[in-house]
Residue frames relative to the residue before (quaternion, step in Angstrom):
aa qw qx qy qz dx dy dz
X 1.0000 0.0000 0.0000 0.0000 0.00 0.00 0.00
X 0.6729 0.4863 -0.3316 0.4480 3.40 0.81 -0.79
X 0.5135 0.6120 -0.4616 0.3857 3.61 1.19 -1.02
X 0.7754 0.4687 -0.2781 0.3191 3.54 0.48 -1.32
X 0.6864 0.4863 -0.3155 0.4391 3.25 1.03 -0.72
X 0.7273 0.4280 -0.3111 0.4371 3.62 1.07 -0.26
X 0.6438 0.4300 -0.3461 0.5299 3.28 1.63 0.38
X 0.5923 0.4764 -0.3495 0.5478 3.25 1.32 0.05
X 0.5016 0.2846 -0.5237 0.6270 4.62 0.97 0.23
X 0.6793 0.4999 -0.5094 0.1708 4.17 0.24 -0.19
X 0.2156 0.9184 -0.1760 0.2812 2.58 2.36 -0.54
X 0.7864 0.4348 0.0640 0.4341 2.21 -0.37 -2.94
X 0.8632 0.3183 -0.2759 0.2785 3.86 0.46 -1.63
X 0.4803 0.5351 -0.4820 0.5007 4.10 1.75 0.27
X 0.7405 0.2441 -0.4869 0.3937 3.65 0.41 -0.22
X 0.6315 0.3617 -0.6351 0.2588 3.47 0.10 0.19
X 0.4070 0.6335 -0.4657 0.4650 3.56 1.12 -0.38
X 0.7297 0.4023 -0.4190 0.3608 3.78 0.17 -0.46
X 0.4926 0.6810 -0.2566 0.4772 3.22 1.76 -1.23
X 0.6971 0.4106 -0.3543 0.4689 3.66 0.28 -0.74
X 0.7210 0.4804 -0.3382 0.3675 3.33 0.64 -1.26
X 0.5459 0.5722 -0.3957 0.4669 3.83 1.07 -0.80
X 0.7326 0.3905 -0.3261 0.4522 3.46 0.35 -1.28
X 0.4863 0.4473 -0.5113 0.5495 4.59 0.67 0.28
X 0.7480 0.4648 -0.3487 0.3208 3.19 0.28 -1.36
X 0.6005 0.5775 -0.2411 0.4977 3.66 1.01 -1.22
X 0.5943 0.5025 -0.5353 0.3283 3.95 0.63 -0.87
X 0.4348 -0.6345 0.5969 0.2282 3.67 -1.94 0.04
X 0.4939 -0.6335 0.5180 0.2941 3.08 -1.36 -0.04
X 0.1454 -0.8025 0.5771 0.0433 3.71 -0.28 0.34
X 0.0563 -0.7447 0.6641 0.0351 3.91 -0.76 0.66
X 0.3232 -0.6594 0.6557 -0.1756 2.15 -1.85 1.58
X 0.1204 -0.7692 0.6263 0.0408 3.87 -0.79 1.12
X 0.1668 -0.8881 0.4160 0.1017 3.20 -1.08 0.69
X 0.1392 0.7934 -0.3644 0.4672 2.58 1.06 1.94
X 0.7493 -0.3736 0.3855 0.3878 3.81 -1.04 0.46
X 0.2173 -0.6657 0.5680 0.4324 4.41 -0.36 0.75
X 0.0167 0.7124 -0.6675 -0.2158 2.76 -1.84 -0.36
X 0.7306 -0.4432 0.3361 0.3962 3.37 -1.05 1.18
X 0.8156 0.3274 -0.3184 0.3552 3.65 -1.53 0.26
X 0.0608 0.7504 -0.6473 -0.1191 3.83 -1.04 0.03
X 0.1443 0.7992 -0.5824 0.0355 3.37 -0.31 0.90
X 0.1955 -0.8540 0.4758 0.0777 3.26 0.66 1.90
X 0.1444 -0.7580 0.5933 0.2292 3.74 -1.33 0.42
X 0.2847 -0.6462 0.6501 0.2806 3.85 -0.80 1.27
X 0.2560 -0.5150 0.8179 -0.0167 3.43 -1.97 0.88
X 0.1120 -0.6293 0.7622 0.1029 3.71 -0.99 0.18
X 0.6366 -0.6167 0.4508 0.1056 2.48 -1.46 2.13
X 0.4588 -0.7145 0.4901 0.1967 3.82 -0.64 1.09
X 0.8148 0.0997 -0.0552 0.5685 3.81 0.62 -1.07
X 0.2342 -0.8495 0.4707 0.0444 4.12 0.96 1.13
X 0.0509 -0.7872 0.6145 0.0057 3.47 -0.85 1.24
X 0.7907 0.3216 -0.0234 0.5204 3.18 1.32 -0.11
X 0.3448 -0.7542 0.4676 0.3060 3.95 -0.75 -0.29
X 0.3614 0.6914 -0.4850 0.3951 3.45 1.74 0.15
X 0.2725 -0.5140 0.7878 0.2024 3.81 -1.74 0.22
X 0.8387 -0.3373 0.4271 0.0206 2.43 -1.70 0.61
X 0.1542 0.8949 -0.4181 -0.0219 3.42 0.02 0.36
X 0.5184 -0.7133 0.4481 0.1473 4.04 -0.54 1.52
X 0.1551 0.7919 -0.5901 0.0248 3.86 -0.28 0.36
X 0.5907 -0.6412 0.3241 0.3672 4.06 -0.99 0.20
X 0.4502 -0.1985 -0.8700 0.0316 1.83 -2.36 0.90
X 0.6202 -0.3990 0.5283 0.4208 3.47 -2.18 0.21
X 0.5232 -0.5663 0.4585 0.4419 3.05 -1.93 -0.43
X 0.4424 0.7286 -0.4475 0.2705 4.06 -0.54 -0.53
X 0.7005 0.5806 -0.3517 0.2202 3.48 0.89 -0.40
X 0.8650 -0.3711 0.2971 0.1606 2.58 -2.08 0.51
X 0.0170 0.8181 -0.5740 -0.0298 4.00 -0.91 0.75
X 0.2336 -0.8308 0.4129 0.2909 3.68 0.22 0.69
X 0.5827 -0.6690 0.4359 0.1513 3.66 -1.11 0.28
X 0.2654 -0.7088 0.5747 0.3113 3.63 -0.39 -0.12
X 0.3060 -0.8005 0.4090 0.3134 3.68 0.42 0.92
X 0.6095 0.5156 -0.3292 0.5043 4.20 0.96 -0.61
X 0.8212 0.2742 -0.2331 0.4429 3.39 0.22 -1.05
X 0.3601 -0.6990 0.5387 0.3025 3.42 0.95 -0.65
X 0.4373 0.7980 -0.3494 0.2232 3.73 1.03 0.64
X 0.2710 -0.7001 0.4468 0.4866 3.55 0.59 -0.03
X 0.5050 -0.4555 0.6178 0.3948 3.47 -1.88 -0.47
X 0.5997 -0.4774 0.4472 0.4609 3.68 -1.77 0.25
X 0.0858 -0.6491 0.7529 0.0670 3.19 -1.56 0.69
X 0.3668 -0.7024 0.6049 0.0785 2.72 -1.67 2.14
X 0.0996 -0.7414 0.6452 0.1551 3.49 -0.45 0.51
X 0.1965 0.6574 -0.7137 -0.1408 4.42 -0.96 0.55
X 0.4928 -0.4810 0.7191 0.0932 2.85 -2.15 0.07
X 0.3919 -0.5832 0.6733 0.2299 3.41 -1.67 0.74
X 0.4623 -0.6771 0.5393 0.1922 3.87 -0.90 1.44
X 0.0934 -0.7254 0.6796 0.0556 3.50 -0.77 1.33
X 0.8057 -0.5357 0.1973 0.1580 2.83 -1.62 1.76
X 0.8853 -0.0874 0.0900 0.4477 3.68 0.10 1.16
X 0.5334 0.6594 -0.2644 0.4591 2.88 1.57 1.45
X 0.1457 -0.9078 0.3867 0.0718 3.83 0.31 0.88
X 0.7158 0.2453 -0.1079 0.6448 3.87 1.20 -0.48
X 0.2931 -0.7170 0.6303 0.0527 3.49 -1.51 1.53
X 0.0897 -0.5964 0.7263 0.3297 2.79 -1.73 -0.79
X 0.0571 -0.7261 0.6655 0.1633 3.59 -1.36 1.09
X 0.0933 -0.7297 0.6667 0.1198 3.35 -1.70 -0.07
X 0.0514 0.8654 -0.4965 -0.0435 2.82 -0.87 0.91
X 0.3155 -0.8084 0.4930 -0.0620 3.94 -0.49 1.50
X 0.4915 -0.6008 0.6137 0.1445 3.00 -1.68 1.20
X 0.7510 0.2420 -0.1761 0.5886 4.06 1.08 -0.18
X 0.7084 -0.4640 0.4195 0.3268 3.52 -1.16 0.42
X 0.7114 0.2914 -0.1872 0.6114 3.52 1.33 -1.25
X 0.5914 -0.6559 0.4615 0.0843 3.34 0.12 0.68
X 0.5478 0.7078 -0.3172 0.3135 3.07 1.34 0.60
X 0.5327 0.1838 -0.4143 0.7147 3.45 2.13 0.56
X 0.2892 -0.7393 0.6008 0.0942 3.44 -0.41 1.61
X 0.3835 -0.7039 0.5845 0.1257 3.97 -1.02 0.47
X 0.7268 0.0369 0.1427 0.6708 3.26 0.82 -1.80
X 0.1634 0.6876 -0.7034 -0.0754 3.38 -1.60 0.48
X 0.4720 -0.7834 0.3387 0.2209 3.50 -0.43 1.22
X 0.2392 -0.5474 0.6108 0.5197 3.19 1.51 -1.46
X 0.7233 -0.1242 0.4425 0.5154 3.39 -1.88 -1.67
X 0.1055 0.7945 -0.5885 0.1070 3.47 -0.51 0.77
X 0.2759 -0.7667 0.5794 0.0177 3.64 -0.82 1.25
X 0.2915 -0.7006 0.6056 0.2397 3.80 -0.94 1.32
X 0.6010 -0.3726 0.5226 0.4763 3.11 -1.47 -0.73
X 0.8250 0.1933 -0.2060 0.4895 3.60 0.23 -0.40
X 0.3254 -0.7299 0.5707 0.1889 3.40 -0.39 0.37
X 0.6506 0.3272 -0.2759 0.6273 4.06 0.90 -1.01
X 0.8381 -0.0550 -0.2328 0.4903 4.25 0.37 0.72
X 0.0526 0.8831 -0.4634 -0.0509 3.44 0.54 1.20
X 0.1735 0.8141 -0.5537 0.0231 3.26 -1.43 0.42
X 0.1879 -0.7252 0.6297 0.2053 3.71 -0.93 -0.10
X 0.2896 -0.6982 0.6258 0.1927 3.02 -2.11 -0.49
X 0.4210 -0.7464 0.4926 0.1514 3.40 -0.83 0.46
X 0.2716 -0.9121 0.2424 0.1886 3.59 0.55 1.29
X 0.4777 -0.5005 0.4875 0.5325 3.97 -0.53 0.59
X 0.8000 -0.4276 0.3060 0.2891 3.09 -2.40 0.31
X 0.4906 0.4360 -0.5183 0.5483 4.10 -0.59 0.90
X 0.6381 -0.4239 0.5388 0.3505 3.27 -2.06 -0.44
X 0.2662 -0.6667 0.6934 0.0613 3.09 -1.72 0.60
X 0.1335 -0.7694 0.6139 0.1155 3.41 -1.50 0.56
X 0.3465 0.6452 -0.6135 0.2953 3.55 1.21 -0.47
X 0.4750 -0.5698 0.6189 0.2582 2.72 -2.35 0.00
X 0.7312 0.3925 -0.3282 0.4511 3.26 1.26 0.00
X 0.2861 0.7597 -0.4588 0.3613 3.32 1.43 0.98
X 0.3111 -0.6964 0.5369 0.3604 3.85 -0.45 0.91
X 0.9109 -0.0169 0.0396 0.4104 3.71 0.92 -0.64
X 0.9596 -0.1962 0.1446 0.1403 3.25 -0.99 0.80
X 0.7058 0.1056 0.4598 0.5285 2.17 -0.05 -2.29
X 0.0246 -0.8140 0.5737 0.0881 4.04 -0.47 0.92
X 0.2798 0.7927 -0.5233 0.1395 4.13 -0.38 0.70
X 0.0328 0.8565 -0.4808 0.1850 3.04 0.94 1.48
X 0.3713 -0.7415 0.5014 0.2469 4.29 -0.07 0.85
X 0.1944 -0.7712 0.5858 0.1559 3.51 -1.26 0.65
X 0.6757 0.3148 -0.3802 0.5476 2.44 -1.36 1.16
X 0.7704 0.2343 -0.2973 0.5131 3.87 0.64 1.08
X 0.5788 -0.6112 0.4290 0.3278 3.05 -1.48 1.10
X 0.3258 -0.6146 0.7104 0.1071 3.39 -1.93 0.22
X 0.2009 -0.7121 0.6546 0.1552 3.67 -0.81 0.88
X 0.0933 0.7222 -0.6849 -0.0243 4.45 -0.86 -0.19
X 0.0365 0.7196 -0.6926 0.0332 2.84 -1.78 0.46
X 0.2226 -0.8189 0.5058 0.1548 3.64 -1.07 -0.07
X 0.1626 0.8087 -0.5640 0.0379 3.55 -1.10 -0.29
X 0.6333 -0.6759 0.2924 0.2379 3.51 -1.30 0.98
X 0.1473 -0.8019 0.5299 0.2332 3.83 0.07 0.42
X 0.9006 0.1277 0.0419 0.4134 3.30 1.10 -0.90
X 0.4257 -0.6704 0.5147 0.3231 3.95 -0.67 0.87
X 0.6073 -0.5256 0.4905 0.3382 3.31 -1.72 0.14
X 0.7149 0.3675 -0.3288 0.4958 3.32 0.70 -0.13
X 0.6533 -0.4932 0.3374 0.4649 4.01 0.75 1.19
X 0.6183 0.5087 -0.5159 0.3046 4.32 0.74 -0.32
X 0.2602 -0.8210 0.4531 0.2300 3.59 -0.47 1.00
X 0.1120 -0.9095 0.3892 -0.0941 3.18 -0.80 0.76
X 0.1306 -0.8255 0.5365 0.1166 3.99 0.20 0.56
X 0.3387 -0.7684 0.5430 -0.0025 3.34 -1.25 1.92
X 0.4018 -0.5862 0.4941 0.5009 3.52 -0.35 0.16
X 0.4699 -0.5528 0.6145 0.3098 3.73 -1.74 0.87
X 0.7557 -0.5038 0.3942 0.1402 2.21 -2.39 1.41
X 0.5858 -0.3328 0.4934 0.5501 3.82 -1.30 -0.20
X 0.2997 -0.7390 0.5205 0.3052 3.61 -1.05 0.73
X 0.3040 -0.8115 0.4977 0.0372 3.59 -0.75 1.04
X 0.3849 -0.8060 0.4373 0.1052 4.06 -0.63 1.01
X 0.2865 0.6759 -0.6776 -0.0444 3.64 -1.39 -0.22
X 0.5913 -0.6729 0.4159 -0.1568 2.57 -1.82 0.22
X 0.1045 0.8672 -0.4686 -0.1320 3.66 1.00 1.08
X 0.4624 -0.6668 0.5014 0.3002 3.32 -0.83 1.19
X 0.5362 -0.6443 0.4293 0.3363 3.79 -1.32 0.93
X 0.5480 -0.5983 0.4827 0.3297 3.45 -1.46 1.19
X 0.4543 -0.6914 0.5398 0.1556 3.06 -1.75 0.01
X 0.1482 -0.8324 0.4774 0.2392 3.74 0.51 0.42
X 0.3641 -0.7640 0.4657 0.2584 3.75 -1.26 0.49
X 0.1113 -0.8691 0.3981 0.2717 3.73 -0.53 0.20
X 0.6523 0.4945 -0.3877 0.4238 3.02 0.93 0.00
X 0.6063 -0.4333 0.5816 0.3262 3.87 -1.20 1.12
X 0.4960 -0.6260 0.5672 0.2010 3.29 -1.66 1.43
X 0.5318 -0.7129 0.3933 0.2329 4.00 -1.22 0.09
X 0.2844 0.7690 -0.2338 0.5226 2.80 -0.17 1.60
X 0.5739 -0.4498 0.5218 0.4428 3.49 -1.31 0.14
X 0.2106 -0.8240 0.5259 -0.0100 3.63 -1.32 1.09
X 0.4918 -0.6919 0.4247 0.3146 3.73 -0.54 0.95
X 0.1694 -0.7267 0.6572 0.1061 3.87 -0.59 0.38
X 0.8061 -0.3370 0.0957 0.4769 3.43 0.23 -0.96
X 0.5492 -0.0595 -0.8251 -0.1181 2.06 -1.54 0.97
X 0.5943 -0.5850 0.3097 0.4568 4.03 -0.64 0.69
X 0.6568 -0.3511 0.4531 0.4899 3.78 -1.61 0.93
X 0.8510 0.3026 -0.0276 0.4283 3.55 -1.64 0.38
X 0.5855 0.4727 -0.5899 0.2926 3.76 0.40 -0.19
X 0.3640 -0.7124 0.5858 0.1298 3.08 -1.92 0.85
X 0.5896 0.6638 -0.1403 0.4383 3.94 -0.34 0.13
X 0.6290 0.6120 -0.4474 0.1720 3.38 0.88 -1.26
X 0.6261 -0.5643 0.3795 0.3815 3.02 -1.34 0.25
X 0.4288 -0.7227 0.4205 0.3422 4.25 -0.93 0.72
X 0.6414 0.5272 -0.3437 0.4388 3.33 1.60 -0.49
X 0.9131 0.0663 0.1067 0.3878 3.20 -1.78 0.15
X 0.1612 0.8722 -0.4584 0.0567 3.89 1.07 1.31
X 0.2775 -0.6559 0.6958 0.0926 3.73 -0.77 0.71
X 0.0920 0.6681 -0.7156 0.1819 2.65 -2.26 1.37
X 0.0305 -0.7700 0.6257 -0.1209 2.60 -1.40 1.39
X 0.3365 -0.7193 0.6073 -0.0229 3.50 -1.50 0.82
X 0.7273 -0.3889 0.4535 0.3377 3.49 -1.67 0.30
X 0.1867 -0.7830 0.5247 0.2772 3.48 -0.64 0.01
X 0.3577 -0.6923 0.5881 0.2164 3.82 -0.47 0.52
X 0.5198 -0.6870 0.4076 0.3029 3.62 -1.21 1.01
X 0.7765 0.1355 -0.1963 0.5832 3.93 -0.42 0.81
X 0.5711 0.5451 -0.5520 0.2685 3.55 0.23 -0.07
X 0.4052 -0.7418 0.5326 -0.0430 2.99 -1.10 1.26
X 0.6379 0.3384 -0.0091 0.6917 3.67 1.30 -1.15
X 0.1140 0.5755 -0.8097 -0.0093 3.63 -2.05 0.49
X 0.4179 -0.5149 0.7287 0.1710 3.03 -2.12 0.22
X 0.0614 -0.7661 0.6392 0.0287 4.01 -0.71 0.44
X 0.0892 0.7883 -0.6087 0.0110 3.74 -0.63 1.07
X 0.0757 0.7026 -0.6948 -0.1337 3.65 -1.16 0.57
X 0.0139 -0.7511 0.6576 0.0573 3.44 -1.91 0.40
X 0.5098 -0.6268 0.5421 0.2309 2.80 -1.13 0.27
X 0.7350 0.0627 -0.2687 0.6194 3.46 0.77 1.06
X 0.7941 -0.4677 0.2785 0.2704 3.22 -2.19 1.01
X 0.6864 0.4071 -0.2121 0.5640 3.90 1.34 -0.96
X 0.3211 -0.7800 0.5235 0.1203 3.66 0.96 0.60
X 0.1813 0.6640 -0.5861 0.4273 3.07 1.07 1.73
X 0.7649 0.2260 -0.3178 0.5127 3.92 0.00 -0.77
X 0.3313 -0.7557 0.5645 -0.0217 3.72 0.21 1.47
X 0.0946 -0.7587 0.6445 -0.0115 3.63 -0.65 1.07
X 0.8556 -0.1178 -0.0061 0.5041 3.42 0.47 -1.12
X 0.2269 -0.7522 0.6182 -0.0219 4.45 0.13 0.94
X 0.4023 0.7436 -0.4446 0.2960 3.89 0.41 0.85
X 0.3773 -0.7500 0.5039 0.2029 3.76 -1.19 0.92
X 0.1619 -0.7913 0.5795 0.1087 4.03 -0.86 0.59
X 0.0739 -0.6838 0.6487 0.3258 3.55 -0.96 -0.29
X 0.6281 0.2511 -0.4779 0.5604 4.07 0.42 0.82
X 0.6259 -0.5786 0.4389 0.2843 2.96 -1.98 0.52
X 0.7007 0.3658 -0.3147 0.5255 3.65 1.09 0.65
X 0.1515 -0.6992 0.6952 -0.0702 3.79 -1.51 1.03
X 0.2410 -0.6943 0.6741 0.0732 3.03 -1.14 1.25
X 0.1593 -0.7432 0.6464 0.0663 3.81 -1.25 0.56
X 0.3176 -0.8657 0.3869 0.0091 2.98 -0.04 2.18
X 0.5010 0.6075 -0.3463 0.5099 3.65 1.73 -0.33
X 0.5267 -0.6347 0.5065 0.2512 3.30 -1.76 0.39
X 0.2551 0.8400 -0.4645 -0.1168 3.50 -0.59 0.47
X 0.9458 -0.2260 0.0574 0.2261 3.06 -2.04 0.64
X 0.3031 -0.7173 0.6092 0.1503 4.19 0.16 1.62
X 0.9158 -0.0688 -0.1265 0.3748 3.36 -1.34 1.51
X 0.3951 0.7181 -0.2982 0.4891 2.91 1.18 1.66
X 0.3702 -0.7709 0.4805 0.1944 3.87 0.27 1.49
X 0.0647 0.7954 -0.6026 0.0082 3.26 -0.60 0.53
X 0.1560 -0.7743 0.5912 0.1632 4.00 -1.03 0.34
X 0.0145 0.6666 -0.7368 -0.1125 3.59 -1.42 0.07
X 0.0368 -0.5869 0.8079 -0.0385 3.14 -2.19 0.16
X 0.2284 -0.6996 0.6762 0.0347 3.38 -1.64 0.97
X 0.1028 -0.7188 0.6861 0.0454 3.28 -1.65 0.09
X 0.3573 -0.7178 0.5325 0.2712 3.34 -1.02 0.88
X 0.3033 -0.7563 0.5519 0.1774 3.52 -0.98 0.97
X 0.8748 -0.0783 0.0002 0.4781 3.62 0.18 -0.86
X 0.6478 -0.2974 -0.5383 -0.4496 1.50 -2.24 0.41
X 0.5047 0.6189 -0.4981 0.3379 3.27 0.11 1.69
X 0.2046 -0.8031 0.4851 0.2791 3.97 0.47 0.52
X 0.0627 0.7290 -0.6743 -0.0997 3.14 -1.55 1.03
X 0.8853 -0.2518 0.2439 0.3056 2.96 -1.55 -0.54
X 0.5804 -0.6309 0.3788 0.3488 3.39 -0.97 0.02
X 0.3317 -0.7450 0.4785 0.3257 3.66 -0.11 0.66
X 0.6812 -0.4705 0.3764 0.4158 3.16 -1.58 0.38
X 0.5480 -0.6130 0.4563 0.3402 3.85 -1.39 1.40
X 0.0781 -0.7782 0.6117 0.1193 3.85 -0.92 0.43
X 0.0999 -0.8346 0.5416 0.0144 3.67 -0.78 0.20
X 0.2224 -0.7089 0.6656 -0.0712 3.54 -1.21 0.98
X 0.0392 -0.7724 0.6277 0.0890 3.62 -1.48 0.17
X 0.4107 -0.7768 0.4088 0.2467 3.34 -0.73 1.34
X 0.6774 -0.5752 0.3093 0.3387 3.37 -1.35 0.26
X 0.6603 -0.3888 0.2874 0.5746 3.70 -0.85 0.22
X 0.3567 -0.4705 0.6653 0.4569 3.90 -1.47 -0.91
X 0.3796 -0.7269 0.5282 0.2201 2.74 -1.21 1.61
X 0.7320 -0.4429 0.4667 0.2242 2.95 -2.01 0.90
X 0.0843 -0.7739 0.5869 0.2226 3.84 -0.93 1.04
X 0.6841 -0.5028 0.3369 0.4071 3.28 -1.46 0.61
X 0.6215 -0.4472 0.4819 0.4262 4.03 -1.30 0.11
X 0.3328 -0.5930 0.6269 0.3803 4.15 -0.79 0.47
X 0.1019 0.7333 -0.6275 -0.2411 3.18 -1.49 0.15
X 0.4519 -0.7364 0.4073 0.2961 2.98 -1.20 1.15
X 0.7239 -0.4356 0.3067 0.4383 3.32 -1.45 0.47
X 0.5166 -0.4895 0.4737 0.5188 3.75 -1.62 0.39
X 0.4424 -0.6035 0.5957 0.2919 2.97 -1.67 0.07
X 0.7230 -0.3592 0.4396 0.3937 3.32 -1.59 0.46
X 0.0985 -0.6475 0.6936 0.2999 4.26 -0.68 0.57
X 0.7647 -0.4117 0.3945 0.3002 2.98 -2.37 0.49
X 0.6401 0.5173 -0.4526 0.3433 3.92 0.83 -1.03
X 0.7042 0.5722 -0.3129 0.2808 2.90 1.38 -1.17
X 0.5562 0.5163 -0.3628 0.5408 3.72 1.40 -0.18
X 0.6950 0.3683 -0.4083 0.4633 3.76 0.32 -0.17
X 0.4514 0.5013 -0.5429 0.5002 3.85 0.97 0.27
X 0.6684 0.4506 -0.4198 0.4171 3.38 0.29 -1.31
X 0.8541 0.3169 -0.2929 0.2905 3.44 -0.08 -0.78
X 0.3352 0.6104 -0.3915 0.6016 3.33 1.25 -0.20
X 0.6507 0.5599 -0.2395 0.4537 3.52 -0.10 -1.38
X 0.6570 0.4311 -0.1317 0.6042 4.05 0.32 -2.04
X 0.7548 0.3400 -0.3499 0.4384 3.98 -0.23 -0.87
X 0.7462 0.3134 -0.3693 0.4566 4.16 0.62 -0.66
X 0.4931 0.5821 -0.5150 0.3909 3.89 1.37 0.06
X 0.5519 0.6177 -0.3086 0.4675 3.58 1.34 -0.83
X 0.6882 0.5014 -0.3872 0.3536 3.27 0.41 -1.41
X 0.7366 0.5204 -0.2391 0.3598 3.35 0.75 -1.63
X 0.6429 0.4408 -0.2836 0.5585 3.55 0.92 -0.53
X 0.4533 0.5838 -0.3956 0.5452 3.84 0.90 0.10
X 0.7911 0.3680 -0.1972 0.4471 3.22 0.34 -1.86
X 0.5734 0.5636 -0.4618 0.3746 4.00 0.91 -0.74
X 0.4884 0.7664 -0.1936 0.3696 3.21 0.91 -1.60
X 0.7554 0.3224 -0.1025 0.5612 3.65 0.49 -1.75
X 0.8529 0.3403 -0.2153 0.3322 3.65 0.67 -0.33
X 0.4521 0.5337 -0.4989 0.5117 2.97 2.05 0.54
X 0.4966 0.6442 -0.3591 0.4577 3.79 1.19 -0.71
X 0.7284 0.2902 -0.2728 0.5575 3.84 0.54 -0.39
């Protein structure tokens, strides 16, 4: 009698044990921007591509639709935090993130990706430049302003190493708000030639020239080969607002300058300006010299065999 009754609470205490474990397995993911609310939810359902479960998806606040501001000059977005609701005993996602609702021009796909926390995971998506964080979804930020973003998430992988694919989250939206271009020329000492941005320039013998500032008597001229005018090519003083660079430099090869007025008042550095030289031109094919033609070898010998003959024939007729 006891036997039965102690196999019948082991019974009772594995299925609720299974019960618990269904009801983790069954939770959703839910996304979350961290980003200003805005009014409206107009959630889109996606159906979950590889379905562990029969649960949907389930939307919680902020909504989706929001807002990402812009750097109005560069036209970069800000970071976008992107969390997730933590499904039950899971340590590695997958995000995506899409220029359509269906996800059919994908932007970002992480793969299996691991937050830092696992009990409140999330990431971010880094403004324009590189990123190194680990909790960077990418690289490389070059989100467009002015245009929506679709995302979503899902589990790739259990805490105990059993991989596994959750149905995706409610897909969730933002918004990089449109840049602003500037029109007016920064303050300062201005490039003349060569122009911001020219492509092409020539590698030989390059010429520059600048605004001229009222009394200055003295500049400084720098060029490099990079934006932090750290790899320093030329570091040289003028008294006109133009310098020629009598050296030869480097075909398909970015290059930057900036000036500064030296006396007799020092100012500031002018805005950095930059140019890229043309390719190396292309040398012509050698050609080798004609060659000798064949008639011209049967003269010769023709020519060599009757020079013999005749010197044969002298030969025999000095002997007689």
């Amino acid at each position: 009698m006891k036997r039965h009754i102690w196999s019948l609470a082991l019974n009772i205490a594995m299925l609720a044990a299974l019960i618990f474990a269904a009801g983790c397995l069954t939770a959703s993911l839910a996304p979350v921007v961290n980003s200003p609310d805005n009014s409206g939810d107009t959630s889109i359902d996606v159906p979950p591509e590889v379905p562990s479960s029969e649960s949907e998806p389930a939307a919680i606040t902020p909504p989706n639709n929001n807002t990402v501001s812009v750097d109005p000059v560069s036209g970069q977005s800000e970071e976008v935090d992107l969390r997730w609701e933590q499904l039950c005993l899971s340590n590695e996602y997958q995000v995506q993130i899409a220029k359509d609702p269906g996800f059919s021009i994908v932007v970002l796909d992480t793969g299996s990706f691991a937050p830092a926390s696992s009990t409140s995971p999330g990431a971010f998506y880094p403004a324009g430049g590189r990123s190194s964080s680990p909790s960077s979804l990418t690289t490389i930020g070059n989100l467009e302003a002015g245009h929506t973003y679709y995302w979503r998430a899902r589990v790739r992988q259990a805490a105990t190493g059993q991989q596994m694919l959750s149905p995706w989250s409610e897909v969730s939206s933002f918004t990089v708000e449109p840049g602003i271009p500037t029109k007016t020329p920064g303050i300062g000492l201005q490039s003349i030639y060569p122009s911001n941005g020219l492509m092409s320039y020539p590698a030989k013998q390059a010429d520059f020239s600048w605004s001229p500032l009222s009394d200055t008597t003295k500049y400084r001229f720098m060029l490099s080969k990079d934006a932090a005018i750290t790899q320093v090519v030329v570091d040289t003083v003028t008294n006109t607002t133009a310098y020629t660079f009598e050296g030869q430099l480097d075909y398909g090869q970015a290059y930057f300058w900036r000036v500064m007025a030296l006396e007799p008042v020092p100012g500031d550095w002018s805005a950095t300006f930059s140019f890229r030289t043309g390719a190396a031109p292309v040398s012509p094919p050698s050609e080798s010299p004609p060659g000798t033609p064949p008639w011209a070898w049967a003269i010769i010998v023709i020519g060599l065999i009757l020079f013999c003959v005749i010197i044969v024939l002298i030969f025999t007729m000095r002997r007689r």
